[in-house]
HTML snippet that shows the backbone in 3Dmol.js (N, CA, C, O; Angstrom):
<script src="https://3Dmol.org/build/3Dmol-min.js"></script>
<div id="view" style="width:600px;height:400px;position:relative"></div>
<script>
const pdb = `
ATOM      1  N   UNK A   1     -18.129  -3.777 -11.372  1.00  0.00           N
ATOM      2  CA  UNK A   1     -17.745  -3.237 -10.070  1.00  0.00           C
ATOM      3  C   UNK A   1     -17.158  -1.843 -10.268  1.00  0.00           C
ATOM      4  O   UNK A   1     -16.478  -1.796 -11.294  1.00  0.00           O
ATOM      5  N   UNK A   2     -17.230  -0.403  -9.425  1.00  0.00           N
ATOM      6  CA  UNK A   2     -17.379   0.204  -9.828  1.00  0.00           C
ATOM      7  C   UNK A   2     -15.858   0.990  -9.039  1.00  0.00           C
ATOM      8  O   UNK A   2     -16.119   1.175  -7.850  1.00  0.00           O
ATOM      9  N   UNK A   3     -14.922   1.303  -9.264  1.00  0.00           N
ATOM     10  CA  UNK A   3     -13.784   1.499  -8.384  1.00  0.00           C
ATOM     11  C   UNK A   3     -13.831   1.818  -6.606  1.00  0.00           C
ATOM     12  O   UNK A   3     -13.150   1.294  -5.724  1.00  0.00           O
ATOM     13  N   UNK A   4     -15.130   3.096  -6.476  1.00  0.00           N
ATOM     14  CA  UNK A   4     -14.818   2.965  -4.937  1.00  0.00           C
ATOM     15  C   UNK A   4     -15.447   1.496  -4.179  1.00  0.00           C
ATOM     16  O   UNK A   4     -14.989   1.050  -3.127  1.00  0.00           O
ATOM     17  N   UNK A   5     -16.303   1.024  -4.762  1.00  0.00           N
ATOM     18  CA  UNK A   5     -16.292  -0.409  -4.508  1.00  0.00           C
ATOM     19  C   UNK A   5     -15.039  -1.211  -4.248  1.00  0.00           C
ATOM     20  O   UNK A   5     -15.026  -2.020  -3.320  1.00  0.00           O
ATOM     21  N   UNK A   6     -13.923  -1.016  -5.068  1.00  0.00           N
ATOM     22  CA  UNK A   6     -13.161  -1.790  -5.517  1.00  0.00           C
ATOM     23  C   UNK A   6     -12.043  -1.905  -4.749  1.00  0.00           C
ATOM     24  O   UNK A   6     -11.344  -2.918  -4.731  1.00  0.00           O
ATOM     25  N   UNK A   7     -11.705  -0.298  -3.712  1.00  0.00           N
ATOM     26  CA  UNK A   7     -10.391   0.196  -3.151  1.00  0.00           C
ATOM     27  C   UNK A   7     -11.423   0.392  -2.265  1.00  0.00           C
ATOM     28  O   UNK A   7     -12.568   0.819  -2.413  1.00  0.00           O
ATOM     29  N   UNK A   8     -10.457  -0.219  -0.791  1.00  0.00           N
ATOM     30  CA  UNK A   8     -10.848   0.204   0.302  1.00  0.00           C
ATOM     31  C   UNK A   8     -10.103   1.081   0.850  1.00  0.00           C
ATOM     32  O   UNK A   8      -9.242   0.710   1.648  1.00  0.00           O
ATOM     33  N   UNK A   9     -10.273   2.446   0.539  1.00  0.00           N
ATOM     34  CA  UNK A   9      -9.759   3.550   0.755  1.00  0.00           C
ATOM     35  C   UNK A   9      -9.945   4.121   2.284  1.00  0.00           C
ATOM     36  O   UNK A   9     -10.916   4.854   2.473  1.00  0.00           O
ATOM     37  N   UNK A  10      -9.140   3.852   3.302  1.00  0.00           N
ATOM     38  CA  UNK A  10      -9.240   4.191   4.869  1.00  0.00           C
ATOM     39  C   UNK A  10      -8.412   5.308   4.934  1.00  0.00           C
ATOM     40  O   UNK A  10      -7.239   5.261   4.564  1.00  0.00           O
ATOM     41  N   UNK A  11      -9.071   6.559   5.488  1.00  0.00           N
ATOM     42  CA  UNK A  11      -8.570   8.042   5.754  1.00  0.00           C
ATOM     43  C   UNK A  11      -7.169   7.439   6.639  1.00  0.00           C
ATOM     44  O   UNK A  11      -7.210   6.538   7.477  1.00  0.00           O
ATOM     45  N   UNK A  12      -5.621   8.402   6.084  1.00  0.00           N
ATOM     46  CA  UNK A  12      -4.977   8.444   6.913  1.00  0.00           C
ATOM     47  C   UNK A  12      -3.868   7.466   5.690  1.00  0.00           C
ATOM     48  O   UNK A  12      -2.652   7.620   5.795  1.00  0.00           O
ATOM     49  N   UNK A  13      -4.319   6.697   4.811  1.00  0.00           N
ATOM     50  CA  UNK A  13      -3.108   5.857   4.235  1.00  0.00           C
ATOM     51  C   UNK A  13      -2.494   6.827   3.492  1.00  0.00           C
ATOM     52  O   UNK A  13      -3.031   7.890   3.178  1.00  0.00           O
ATOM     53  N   UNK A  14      -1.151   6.421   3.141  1.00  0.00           N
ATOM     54  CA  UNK A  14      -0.040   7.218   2.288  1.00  0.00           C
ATOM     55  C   UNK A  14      -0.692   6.454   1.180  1.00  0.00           C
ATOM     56  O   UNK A  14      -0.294   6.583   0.022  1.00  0.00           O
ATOM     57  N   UNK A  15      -0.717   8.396  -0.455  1.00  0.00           N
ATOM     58  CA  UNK A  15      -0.634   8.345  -1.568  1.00  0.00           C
ATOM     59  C   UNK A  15       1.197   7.772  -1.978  1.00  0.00           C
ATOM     60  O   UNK A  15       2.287   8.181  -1.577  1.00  0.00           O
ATOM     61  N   UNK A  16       0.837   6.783  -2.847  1.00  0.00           N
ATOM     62  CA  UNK A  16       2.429   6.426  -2.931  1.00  0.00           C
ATOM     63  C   UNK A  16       2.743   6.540  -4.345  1.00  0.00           C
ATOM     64  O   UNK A  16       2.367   5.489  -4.864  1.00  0.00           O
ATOM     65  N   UNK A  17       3.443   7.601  -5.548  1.00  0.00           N
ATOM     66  CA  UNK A  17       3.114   7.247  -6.733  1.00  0.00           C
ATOM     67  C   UNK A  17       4.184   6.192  -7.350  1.00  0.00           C
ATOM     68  O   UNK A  17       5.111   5.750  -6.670  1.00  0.00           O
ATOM     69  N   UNK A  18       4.014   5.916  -8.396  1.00  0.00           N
ATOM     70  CA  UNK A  18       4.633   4.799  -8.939  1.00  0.00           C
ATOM     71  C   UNK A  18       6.438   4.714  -8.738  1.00  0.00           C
ATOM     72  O   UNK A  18       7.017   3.641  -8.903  1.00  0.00           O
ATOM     73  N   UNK A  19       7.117   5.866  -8.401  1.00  0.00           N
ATOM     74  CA  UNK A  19       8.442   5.844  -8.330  1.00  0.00           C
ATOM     75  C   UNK A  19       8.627   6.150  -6.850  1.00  0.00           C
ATOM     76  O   UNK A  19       9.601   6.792  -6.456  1.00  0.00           O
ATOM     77  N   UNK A  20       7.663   5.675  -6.016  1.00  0.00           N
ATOM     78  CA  UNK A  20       7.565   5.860  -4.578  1.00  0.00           C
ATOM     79  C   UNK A  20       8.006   6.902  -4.050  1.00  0.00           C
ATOM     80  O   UNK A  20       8.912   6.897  -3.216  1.00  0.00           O
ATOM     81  N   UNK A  21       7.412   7.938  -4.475  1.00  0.00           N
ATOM     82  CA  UNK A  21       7.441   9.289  -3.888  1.00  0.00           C
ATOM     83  C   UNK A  21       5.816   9.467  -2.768  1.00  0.00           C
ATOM     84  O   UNK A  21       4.669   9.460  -3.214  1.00  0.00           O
ATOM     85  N   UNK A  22       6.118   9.579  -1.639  1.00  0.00           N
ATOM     86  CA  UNK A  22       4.610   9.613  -0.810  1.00  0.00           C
ATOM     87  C   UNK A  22       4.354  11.035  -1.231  1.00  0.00           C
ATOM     88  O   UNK A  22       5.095  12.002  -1.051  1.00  0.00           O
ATOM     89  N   UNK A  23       2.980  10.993  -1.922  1.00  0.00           N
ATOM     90  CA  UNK A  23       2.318  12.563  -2.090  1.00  0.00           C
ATOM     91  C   UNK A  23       1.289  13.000  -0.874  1.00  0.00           C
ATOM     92  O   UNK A  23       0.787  14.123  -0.931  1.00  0.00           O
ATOM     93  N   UNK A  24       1.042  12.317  -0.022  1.00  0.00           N
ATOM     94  CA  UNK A  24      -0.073  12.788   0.820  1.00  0.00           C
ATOM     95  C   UNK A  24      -0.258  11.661   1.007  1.00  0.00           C
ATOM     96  O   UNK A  24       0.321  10.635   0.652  1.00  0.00           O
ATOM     97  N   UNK A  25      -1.892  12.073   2.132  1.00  0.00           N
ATOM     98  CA  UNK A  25      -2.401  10.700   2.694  1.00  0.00           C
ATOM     99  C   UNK A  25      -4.263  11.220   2.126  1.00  0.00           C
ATOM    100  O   UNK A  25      -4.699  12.268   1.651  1.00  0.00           O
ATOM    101  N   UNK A  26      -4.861  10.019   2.449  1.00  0.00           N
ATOM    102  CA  UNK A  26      -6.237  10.160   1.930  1.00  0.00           C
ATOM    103  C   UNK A  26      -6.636  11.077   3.419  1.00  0.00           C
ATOM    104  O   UNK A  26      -6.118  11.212   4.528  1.00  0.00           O
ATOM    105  N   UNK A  27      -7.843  11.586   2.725  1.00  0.00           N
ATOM    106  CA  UNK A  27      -8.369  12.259   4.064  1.00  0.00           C
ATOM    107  C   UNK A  27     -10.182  11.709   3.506  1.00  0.00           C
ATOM    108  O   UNK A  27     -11.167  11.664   4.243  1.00  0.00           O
ATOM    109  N   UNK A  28     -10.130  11.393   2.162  1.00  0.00           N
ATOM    110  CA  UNK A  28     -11.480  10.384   2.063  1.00  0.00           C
ATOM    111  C   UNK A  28     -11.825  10.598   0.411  1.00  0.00           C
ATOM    112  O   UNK A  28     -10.973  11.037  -0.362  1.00  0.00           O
ATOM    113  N   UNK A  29     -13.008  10.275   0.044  1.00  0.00           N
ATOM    114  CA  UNK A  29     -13.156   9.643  -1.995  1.00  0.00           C
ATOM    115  C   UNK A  29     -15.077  10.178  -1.859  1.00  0.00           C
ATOM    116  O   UNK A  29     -16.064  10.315  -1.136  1.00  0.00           O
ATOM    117  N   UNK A  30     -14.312  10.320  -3.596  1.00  0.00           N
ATOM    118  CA  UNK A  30     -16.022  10.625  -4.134  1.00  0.00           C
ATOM    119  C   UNK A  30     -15.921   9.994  -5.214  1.00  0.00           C
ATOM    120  O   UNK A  30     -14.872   9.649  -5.758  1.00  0.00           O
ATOM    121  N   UNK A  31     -17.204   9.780  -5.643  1.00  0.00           N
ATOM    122  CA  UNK A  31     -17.779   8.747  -6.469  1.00  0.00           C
ATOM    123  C   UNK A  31     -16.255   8.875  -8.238  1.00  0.00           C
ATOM    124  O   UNK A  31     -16.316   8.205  -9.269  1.00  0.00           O
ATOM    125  N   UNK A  32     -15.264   9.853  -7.908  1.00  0.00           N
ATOM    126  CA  UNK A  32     -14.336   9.848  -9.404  1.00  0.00           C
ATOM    127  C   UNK A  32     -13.046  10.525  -8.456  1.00  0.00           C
ATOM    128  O   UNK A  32     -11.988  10.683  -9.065  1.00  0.00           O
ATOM    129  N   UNK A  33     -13.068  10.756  -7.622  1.00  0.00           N
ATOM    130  CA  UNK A  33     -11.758  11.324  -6.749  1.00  0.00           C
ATOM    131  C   UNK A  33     -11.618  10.525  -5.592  1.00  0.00           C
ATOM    132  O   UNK A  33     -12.449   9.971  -4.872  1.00  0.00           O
ATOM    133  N   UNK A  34      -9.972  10.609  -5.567  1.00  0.00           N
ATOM    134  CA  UNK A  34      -9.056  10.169  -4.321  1.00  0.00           C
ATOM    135  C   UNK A  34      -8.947  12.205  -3.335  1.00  0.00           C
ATOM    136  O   UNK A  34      -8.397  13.224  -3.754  1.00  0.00           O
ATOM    137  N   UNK A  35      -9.475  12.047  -2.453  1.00  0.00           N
ATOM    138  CA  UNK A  35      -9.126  13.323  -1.541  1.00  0.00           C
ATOM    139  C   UNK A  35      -8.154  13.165  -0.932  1.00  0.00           C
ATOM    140  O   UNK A  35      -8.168  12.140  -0.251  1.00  0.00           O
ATOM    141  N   UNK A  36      -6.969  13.964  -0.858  1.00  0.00           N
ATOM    142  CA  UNK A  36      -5.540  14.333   0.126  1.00  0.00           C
ATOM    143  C   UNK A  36      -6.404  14.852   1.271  1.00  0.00           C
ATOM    144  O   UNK A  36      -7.529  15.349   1.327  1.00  0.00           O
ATOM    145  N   UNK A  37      -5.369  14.523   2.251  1.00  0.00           N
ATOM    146  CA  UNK A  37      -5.431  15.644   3.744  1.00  0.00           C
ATOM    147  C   UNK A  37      -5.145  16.594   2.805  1.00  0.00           C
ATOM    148  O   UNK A  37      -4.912  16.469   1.603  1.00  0.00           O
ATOM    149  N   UNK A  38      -5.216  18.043   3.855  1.00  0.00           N
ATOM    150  CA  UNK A  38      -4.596  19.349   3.270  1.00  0.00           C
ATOM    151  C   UNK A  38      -3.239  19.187   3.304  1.00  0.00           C
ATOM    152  O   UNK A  38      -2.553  18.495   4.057  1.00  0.00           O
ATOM    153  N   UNK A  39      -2.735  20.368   1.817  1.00  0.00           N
ATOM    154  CA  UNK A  39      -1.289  20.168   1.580  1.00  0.00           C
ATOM    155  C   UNK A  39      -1.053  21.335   2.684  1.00  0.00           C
ATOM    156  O   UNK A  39      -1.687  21.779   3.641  1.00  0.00           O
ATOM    157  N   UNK A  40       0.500  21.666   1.897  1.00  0.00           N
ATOM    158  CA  UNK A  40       1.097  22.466   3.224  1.00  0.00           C
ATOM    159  C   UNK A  40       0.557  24.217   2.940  1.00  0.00           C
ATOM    160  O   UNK A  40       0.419  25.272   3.558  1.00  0.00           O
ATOM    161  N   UNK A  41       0.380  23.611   1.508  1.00  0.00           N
ATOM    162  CA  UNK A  41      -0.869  25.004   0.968  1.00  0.00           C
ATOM    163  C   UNK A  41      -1.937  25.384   1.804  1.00  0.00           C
ATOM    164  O   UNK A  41      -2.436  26.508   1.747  1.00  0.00           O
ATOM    165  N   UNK A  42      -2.308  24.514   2.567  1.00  0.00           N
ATOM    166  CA  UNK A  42      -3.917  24.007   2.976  1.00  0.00           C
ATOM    167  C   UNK A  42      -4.734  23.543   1.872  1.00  0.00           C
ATOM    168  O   UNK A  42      -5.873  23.206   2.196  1.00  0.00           O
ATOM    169  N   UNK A  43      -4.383  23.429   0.460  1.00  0.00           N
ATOM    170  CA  UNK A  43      -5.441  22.956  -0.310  1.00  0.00           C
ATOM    171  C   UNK A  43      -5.804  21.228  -0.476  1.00  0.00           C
ATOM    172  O   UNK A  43      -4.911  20.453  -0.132  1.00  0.00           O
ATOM    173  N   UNK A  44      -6.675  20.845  -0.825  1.00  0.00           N
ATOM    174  CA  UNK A  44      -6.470  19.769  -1.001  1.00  0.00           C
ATOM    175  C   UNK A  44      -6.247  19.037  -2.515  1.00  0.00           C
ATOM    176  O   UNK A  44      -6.256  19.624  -3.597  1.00  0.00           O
ATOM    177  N   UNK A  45      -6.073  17.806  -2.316  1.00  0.00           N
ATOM    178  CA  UNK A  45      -5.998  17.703  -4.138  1.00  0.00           C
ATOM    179  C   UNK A  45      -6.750  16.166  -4.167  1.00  0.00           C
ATOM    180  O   UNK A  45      -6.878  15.241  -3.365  1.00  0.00           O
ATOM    181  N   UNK A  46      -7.259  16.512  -5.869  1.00  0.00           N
ATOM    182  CA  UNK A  46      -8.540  15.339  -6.175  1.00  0.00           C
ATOM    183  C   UNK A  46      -7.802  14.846  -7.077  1.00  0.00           C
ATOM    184  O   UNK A  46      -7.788  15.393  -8.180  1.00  0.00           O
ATOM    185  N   UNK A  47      -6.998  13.677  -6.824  1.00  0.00           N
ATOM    186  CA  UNK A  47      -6.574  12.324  -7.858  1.00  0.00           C
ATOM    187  C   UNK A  47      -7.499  11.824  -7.957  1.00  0.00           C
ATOM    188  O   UNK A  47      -8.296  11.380  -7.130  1.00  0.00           O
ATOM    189  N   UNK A  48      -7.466  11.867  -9.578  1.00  0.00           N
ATOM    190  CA  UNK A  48      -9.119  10.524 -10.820  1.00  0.00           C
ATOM    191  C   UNK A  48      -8.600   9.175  -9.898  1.00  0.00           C
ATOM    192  O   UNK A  48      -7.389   8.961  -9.838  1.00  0.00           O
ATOM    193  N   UNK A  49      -9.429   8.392  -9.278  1.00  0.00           N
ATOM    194  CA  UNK A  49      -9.231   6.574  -8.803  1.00  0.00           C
ATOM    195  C   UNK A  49      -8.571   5.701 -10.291  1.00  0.00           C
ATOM    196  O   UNK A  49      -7.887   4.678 -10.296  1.00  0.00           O
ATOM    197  N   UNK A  50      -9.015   6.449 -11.378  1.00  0.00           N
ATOM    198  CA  UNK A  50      -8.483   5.548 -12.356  1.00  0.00           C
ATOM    199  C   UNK A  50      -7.067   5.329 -12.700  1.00  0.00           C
ATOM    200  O   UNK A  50      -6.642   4.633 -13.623  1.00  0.00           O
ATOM    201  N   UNK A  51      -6.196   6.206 -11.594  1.00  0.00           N
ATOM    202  CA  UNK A  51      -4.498   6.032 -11.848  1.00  0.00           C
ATOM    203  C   UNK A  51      -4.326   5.725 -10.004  1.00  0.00           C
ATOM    204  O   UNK A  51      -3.535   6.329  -9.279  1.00  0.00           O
ATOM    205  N   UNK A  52      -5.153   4.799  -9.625  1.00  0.00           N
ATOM    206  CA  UNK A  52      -5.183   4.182  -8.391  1.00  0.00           C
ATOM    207  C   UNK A  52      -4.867   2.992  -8.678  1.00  0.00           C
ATOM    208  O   UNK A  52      -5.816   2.378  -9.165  1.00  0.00           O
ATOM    209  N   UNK A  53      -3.484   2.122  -8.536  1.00  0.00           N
ATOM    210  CA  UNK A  53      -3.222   0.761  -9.014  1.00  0.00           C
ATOM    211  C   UNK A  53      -3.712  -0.198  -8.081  1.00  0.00           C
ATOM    212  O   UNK A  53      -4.529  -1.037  -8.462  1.00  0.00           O
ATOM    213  N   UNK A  54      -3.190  -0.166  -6.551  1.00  0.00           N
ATOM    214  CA  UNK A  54      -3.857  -1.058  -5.837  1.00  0.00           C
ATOM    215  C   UNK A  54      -3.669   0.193  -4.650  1.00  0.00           C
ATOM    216  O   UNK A  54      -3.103   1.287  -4.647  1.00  0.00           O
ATOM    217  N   UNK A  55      -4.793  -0.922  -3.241  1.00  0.00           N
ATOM    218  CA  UNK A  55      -4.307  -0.349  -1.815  1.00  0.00           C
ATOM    219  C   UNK A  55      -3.615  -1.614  -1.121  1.00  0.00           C
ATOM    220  O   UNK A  55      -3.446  -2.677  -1.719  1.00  0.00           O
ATOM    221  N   UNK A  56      -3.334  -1.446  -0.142  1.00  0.00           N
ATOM    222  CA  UNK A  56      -2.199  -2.468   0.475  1.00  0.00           C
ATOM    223  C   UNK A  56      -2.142  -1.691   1.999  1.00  0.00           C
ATOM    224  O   UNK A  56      -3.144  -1.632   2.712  1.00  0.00           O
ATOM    225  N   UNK A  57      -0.738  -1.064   2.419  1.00  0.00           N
ATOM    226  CA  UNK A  57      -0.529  -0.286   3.282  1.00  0.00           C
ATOM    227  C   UNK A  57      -0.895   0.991   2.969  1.00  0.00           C
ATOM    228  O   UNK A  57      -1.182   1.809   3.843  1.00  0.00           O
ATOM    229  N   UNK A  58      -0.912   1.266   1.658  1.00  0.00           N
ATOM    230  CA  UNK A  58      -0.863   2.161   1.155  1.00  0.00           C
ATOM    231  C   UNK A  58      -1.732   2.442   0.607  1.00  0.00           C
ATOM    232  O   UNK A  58      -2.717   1.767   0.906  1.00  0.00           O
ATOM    233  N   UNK A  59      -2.024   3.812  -0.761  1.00  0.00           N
ATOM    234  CA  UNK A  59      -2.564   3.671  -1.995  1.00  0.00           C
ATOM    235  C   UNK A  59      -1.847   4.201  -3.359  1.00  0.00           C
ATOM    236  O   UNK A  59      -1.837   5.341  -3.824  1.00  0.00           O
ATOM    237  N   UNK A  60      -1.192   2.888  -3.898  1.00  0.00           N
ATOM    238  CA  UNK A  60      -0.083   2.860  -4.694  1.00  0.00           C
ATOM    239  C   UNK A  60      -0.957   3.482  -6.143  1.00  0.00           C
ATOM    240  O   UNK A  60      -2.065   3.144  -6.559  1.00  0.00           O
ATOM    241  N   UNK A  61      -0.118   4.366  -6.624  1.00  0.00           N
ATOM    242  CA  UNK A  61      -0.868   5.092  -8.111  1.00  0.00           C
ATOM    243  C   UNK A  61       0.345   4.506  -8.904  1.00  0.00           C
ATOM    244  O   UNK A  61       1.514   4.452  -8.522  1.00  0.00           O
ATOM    245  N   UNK A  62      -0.251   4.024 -10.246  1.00  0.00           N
ATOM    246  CA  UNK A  62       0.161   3.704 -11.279  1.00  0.00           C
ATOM    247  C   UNK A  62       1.246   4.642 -12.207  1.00  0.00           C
ATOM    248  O   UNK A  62       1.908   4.264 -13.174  1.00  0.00           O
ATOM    249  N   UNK A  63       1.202   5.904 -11.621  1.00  0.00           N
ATOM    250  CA  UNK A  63       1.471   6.984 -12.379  1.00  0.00           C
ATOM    251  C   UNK A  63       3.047   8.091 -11.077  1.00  0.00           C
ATOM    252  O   UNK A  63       3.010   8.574  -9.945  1.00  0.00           O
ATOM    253  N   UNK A  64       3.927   8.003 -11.963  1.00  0.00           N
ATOM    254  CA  UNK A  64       4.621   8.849 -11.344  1.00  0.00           C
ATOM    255  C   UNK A  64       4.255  10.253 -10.534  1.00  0.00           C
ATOM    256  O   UNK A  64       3.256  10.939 -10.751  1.00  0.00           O
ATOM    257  N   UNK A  65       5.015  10.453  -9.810  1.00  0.00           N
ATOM    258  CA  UNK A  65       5.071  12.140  -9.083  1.00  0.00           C
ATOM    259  C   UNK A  65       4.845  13.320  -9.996  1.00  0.00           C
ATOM    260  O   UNK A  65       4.111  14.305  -9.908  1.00  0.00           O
ATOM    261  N   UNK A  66       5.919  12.805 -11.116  1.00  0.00           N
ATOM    262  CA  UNK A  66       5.776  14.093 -12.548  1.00  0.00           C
ATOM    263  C   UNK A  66       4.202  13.948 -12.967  1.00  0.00           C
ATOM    264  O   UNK A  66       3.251  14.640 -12.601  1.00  0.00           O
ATOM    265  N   UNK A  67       4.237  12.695 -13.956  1.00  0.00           N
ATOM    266  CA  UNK A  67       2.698  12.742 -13.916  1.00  0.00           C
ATOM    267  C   UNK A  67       1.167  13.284 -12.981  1.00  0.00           C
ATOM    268  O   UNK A  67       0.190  14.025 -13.093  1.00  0.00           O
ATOM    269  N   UNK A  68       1.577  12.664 -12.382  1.00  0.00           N
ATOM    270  CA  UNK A  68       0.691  13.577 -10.663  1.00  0.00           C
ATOM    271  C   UNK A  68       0.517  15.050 -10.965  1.00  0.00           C
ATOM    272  O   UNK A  68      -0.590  15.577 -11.078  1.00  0.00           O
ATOM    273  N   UNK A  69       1.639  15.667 -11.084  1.00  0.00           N
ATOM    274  CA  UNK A  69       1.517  16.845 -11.114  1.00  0.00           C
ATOM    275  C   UNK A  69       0.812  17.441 -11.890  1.00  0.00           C
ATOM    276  O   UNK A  69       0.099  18.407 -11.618  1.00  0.00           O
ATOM    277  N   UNK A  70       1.033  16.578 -13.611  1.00  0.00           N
ATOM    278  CA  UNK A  70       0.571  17.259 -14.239  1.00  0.00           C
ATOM    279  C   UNK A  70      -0.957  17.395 -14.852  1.00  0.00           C
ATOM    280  O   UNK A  70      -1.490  17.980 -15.796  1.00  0.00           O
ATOM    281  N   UNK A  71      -1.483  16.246 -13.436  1.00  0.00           N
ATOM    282  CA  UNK A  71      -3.326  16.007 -13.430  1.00  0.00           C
ATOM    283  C   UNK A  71      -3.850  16.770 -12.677  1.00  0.00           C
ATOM    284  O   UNK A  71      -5.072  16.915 -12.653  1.00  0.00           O
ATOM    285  N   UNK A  72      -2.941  17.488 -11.821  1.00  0.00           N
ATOM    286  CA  UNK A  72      -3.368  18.403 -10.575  1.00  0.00           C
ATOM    287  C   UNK A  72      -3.939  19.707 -10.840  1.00  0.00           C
ATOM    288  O   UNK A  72      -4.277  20.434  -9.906  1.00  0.00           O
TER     289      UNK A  72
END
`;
const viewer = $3Dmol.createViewer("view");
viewer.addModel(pdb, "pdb");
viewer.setStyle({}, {cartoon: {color: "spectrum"}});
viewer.zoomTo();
viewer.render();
</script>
């Protein structure tokens, strides 16, 4: 099974990273990226699905805020 299979990723949920810091919300996914809405930059940002732990309300990442940053 192949991850976007796996996460039902619905535009609009909060990125939540592992020390529950909300980084954004999805605005939608490609076949190896999580897509943000635009930041306050206007840019957007492509989180790898593979530090995607589960979805729920949310889409909880396995990986801290620091970390986050430093995939960005």
């Amino acid at each position: 099974m192949t991850l976007k299979n796996k996460f039902d990723l619905t535009p609009g949920l909060p990125i939540i990273c592992a020390d529950d810091f909300i980084h954004g919300h999805v605005e939608g996914m490609d076949s190896e990226y999580l897509i943000t809405t635009p930041m306050e930059d206007g840019r957007r940002h492509f989180i790898p699905l593979n530090v995607v732990d589960y979805v729920d309300d949310g889409v909880y990442l396995n990986i801290t805020r620091d970390e986050l940053q430093q995939l960005l």
